[in-house]
C-alpha positions in Angstrom: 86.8 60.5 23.5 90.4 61.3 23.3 92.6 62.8 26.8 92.2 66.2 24.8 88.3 66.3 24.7 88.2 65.3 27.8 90.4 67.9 29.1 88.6 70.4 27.3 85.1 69.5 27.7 86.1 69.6 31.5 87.3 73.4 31.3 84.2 74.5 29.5 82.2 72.9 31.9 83.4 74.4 34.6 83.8 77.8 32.6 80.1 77.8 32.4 80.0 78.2 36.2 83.2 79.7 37.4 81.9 81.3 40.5 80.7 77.9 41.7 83.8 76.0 40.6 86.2 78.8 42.6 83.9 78.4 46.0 84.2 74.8 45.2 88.3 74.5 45.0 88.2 77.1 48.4 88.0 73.5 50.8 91.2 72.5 48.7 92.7 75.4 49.1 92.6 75.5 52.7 93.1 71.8 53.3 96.4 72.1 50.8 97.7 74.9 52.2 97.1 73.5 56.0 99.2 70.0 55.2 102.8 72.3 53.7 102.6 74.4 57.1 101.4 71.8 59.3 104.0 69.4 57.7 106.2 71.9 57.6 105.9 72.8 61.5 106.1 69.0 62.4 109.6 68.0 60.0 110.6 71.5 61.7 110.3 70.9 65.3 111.6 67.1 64.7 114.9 68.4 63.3 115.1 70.8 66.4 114.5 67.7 68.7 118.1 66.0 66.4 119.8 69.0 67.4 119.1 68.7 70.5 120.2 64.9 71.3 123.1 65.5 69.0 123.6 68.3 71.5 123.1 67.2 74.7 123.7 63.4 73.9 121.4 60.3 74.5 123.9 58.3 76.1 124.3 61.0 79.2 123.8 62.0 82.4 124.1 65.1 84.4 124.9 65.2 88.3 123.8 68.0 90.2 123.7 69.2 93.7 120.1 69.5 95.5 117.2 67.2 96.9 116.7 64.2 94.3 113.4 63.2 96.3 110.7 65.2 98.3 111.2 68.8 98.9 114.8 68.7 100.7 114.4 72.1 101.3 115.5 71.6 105.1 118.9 69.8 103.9 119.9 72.5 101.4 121.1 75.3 103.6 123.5 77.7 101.7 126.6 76.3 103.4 125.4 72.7 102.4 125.0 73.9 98.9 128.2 72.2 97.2 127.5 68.5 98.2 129.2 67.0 94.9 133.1 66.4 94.9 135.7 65.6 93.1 135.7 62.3 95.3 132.5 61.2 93.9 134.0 61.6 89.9 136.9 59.6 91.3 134.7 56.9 92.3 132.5 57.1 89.5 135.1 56.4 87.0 136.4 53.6 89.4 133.4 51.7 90.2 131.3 51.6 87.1 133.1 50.3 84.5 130.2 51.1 82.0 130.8 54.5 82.3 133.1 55.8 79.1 133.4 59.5 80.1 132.8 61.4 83.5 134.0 65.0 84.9 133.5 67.5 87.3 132.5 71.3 86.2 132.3 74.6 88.3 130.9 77.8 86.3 130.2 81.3 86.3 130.2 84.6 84.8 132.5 87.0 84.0 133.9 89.8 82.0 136.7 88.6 79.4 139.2 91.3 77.9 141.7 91.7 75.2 142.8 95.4 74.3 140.0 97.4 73.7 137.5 94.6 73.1 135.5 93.1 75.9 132.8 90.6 76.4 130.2 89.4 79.0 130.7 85.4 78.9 130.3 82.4 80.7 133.2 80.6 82.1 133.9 76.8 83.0 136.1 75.2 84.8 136.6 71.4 83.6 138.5 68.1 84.3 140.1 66.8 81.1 136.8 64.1 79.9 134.5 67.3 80.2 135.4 67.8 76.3 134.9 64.3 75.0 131.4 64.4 76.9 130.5 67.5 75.1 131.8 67.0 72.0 133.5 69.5 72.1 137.0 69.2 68.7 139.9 72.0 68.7 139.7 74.4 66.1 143.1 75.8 66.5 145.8 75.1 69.5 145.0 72.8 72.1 143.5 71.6 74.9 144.6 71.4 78.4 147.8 68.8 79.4 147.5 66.8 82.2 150.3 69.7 83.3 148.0 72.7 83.2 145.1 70.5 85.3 147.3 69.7 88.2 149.2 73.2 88.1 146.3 75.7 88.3 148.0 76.7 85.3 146.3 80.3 83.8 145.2 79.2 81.0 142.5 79.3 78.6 140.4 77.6 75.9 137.9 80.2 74.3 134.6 79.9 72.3 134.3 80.6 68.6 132.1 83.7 69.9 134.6 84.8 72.5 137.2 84.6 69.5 135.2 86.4 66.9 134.4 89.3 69.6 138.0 89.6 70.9 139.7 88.6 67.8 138.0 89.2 65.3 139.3 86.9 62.3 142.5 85.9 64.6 142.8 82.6 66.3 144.4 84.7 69.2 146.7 81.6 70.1 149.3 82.9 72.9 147.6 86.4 73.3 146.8 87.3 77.2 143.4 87.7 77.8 141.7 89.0 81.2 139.1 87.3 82.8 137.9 89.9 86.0 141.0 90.9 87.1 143.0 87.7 86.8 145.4 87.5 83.2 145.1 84.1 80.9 147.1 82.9 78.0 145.0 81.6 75.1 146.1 78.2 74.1 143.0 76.8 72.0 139.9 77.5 70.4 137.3 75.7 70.0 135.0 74.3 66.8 132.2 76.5 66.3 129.0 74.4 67.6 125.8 77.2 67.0 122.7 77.6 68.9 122.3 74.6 71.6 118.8 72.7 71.7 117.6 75.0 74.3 118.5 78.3 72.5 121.6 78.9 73.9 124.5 80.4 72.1 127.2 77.1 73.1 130.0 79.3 71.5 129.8 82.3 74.0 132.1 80.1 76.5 135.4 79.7 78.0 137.4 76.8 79.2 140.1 77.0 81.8 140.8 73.8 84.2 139.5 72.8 86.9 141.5 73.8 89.7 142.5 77.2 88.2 138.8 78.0 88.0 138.3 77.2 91.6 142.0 79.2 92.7 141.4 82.1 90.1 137.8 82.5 89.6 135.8 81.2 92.0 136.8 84.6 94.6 135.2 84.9 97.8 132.4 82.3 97.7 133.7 80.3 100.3 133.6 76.9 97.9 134.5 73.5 100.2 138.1 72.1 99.1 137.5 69.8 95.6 133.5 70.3 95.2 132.4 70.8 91.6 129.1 72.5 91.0 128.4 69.4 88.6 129.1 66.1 87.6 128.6 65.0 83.3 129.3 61.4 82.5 128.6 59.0 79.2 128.3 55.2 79.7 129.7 53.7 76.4 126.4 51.6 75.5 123.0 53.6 75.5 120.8 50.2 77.0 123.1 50.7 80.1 121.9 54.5 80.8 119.0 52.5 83.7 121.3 51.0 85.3 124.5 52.9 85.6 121.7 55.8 86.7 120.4 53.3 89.7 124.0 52.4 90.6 125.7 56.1 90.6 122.5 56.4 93.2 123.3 54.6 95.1 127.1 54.8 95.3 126.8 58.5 95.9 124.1 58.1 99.0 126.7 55.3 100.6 129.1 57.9 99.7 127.3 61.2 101.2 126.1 58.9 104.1 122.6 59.5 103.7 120.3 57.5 105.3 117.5 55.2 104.3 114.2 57.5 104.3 116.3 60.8 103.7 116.4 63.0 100.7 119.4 62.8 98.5 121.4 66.0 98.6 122.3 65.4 94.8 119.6 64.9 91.3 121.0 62.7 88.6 119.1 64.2 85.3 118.7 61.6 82.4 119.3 63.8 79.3 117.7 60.5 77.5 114.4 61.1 79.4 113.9 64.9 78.4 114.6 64.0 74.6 111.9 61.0 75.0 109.4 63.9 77.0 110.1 66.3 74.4 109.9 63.5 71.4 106.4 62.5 72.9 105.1 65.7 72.7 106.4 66.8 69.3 104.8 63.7 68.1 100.9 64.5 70.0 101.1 67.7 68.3 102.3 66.7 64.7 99.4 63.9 65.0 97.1 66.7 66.0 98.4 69.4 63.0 98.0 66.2 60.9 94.2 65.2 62.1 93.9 69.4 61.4 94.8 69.6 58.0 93.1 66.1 57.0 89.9 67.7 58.5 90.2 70.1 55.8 91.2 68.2 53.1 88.1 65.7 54.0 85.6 69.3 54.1 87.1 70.1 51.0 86.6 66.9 49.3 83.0 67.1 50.4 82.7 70.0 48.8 83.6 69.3 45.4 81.1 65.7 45.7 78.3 68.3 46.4 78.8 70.5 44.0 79.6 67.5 41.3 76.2 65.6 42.4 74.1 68.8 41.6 75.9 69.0 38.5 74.9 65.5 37.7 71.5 66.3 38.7 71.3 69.6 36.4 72.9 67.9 33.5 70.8 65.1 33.5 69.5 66.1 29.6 72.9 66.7 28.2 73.8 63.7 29.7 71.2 61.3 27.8 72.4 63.3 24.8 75.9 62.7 24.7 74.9 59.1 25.4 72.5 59.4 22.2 75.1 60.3 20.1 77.1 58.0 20.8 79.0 58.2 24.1 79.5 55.8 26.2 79.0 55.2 30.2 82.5 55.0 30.4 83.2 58.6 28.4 80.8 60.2 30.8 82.2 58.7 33.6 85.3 59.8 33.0 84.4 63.7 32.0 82.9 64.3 35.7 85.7 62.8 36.9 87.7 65.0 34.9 86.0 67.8 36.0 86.1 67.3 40.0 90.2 66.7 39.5 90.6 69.5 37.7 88.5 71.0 40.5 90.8 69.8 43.1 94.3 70.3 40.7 93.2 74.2 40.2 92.7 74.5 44.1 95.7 72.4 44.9 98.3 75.0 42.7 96.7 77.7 44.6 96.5 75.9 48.2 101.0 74.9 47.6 101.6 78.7 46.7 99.5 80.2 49.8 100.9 77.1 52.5 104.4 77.6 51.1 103.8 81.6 52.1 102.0 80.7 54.8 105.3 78.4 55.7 107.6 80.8 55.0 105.5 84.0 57.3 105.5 81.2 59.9 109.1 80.5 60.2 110.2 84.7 60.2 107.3 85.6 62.1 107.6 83.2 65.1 109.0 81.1 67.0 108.1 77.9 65.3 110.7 76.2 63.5 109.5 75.2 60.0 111.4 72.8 57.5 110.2 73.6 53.9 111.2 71.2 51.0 109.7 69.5 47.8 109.4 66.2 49.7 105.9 68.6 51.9 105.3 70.5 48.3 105.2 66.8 46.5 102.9 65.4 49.0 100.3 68.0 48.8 100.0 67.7 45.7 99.6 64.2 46.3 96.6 65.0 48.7 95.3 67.2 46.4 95.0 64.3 43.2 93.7 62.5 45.8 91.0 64.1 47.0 89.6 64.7 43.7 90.0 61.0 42.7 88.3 59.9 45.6 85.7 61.9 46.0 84.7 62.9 42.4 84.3 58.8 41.4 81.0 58.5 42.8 79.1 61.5 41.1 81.2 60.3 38.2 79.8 56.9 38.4 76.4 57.9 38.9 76.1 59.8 36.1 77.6 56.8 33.5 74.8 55.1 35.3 71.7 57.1 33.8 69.4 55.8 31.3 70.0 57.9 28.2 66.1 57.1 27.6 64.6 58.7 30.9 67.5 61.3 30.5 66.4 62.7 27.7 62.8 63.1 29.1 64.5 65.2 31.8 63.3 68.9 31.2 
């Protein structure tokens, strides 16, 4: 028997009993369609987890204010609040020579203005390595000279969303823009970055430096001379994130005077750690979507070596007959087998359309990020060959195995 008589000896079969064959291909279905969204979930949420190292940056730490160890909630009394300075940068950048980048940062919010068009935003007031840490690339303009950090000068750096809003498809380079009450020249924009790893719009921002922010901005907060609300830093080989962490430790409790047995009044954050935490669990639940979605594809598989044994067992007669005539163990063999991939094929066309819907529903309908491409269409269909290889060889086999003798006595 040629491919062709194969193929269609297979299809009448199975036309014979359609119901059966349909209930038969419904495991497939559901297994098929499980592997594109689980897949699709998993490649989803692992591109999310790029954006956010590329974001934040796996060579980094951030320095804040508040108890590193313990509770500390005795130490951090409101006018204890700013403990970092612009001291401990300055000794940073002196003392650790593995550290490329390091700067202070104070923030807040405020109401910027041009014309008629205004904007709630967030504001930041930066030393001049703040940029590099944040990879942060001019669009049009400037940045800051070492001029405008040492004058308080009232100028600003804006957003790509502060831009659009105020400016619409203007750079707005030397227009005056209010932030509060207090006037700024525009002198730079900055490269549009998107949506940061932890949903926040990093384009909704502006710049200004360091000391006009704490002049012009900060008002009546009562901040202590040179304290910065944060510290960012990049050391310029990843392996040396440990130990420039340990070290920056230390220096700032000799620094800050705090004793042996105390509570730091500072917490260094590893941005490294996070990624590895959120890494970890991305790749629990993509090993548990994937252990889901084989389950099914193993129930479905079952399925279809059922239904082909009873098969077998029912066709016992036309079995011996074919054999009679003239066929051989391997011709039968290879029309059940046929017959439980084209089981398996039918339910696997079916199973891509519904998980690539399914996919798609997913990704509009919730919060899940889902990455759909041929690479998770081509490997369900993989699965689904597969499955009806694997487990349509046995009742295949069995059946070349009958005695066309004791077949034919078969009623």
């Amino acid at each position: 028997m040629n491919f062709s008589d194969i193929l269609r000896t297979a299809i009448y079969a199975l036309r014979g009993n359609w119901m059966r064959s349909a209930l038969t291909s419904l495991g497939v279905i559901i297994g098929i369609a499980a592997v594109i969204v689980m897949v699709s979930v998993g490649q989803g949420t692992q591109k999310e987890i790029d954006k956010l190292v590329s974001g934040l940056g796996s060579q980094r730490l951030d320095i804040n204010p508040g108890a590193g160890r313990g509770t500390g909630g005795a130490r951090m009394s409101a006018s204890s609040f700013f403990t970092l300075t612009e001291g401990d940068v300055e000794a940073i950048r002196t003392e650790l020579p593995e550290v490329q980048y390091v700067a202070g940062a104070l923030r807040g919010n405020t109401q910027v203005v041009y014309a008629e068009n205004n904007s709630a935003t967030n504001w930041q007031a930066v030393q001049p390595d703040y940029f590099d840490i944040n990879s942060w690339t001019v669009a049009s303009g400037s940045l800051f000279d070492a001029q405008d950090y040492s004058s308080a000068a009232k100028e600003v750096v804006i957003g790509d969303t502060v831009r659009r809003t105020l400016f619409g498809d203007d750079d707005g380079i030397g227009q005056t823009i209010r932030l509060g009450r207090v006037p700024f020249i525009v002198v730079g924009t900055l490269a549009p970055k998107g949506q940061g790893g932890f949903g926040q719009d990093q384009d909704d921002v502006v710049m200004v430096p360091l000391e006009t922010g704490r002049r012009r901005l900060m008002g009546m907060m009562g901040l202590p001379p040179s304290a910065v609300m944060q510290v960012s830093l990049t050391v310029s080989d990843a392996k040396d994130l440990a130990y420039v962490q340990t070290e920056i430790e230390a220096l700032l409790r000799q620094r800050h005077k705090i004793k042996p047995g105390e509570d730091d009044d500072f917490t260094v954050r590893n941005i490294s750690e996070i990624v590895k935490t959120r890494t970890a669990t991305t790749d629990l639940m993509s090993k548990l979507l994937g252990a889901v979605a084989t389950i099914c594809l193993i129930v479905g598989g079952i399925g279809i070596m059922n239904i082909m044994l009873v098969s077998v067992t029912e066709r016992i007669r036309e079995i011996g007959l074919r054999m009679a005539v003239g066929a051989g163990p391997r011709d039968v063999r290879r029309q059940f087998l046929a017959e439980a991939m084209l089981i398996s094929l039918i339910g696997g066309v079916i199973g891509i359309g519904i998980g690539v819907i399914g996919a798609l529903l997913v990704g509009k309908f919730s919060e899940l990020p889902v990455a759909l491409n041929a690479q998770v269409v081509g490997l369900a269909a993989a699965f689904s060959i597969a499955t009806g290889l694997f487990f349509g060889y046995y009742p295949a086999r069995k059946a070349s195995q009958l005695d066309p003798i004791e077949a034919l006595r078969q009623q």
